[in-house]
N, C-alpha and C positions, 0 to 999 in steps of 0.2 A: 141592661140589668134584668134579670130573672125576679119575677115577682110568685110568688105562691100562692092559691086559694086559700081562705082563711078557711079552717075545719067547720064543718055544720055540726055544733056541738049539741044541738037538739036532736040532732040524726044519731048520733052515735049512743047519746043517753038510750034513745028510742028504744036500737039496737040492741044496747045493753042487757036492759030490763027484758027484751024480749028475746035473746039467749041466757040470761037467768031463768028465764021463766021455763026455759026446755031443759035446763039441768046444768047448763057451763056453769063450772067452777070460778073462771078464769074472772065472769062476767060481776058475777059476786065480788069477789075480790076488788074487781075496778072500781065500783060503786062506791064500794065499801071506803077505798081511800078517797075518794072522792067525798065522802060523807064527813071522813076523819080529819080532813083538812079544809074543807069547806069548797062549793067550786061554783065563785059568785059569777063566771061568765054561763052558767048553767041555772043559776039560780039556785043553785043547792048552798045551803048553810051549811054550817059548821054542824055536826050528830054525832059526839062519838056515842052513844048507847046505838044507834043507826047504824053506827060504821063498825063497831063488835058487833055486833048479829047479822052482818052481809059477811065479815071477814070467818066467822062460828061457821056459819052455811057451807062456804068454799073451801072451809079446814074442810070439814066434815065428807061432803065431796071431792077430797085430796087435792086440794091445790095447797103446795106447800108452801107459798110463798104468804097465802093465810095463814099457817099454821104458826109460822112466824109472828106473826102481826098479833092473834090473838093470845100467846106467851106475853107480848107488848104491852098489851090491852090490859091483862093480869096482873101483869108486874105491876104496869103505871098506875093501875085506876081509870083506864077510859075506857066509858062506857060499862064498868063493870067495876062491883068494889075490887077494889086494891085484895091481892093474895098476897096476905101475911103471913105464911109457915112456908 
């Protein structure tokens, strides 16, 4: 039976943050859903106000797959009031 290394989820948060911090969009974005759903094996709670303004960043630095997310964000009210017109 093939067994797998479990992920170093502190390592890769690490990672995260520190290509955010150089400019990835991509990294934003991870966070960000991470933020938006919470990621209790990381110790991150539940943020959506957290998780719109990492998804805002990575729109902003064209990752489209934010750009998405923060229409989401809009429509639903997370993290940001609800867009009503």
């Amino acid at each position: 039976m093939m067994r797998f290394a479990q992920p170093d989820l502190a390592r890769i948060t690490e990672l995260l943050r520190s290509a955010m911090g150089e400019g990835d969009p991509f990294a934003a974005y991870a966070l960000g859903t991470w933020y938006c759903q919470g990621e209790k094996g990381l110790g991150i709670g539940q943020d959506p106000r957290r998780a719109f303004l990492l998804y805002m960043e990575a729109a902003l630095r064209g990752d489209k797959d934010a750009v998405f997310e923060v229409r989401r964000c809009y429509t639903h009210g997370i993290g940001i009031d609800m867009d009503t017109e």
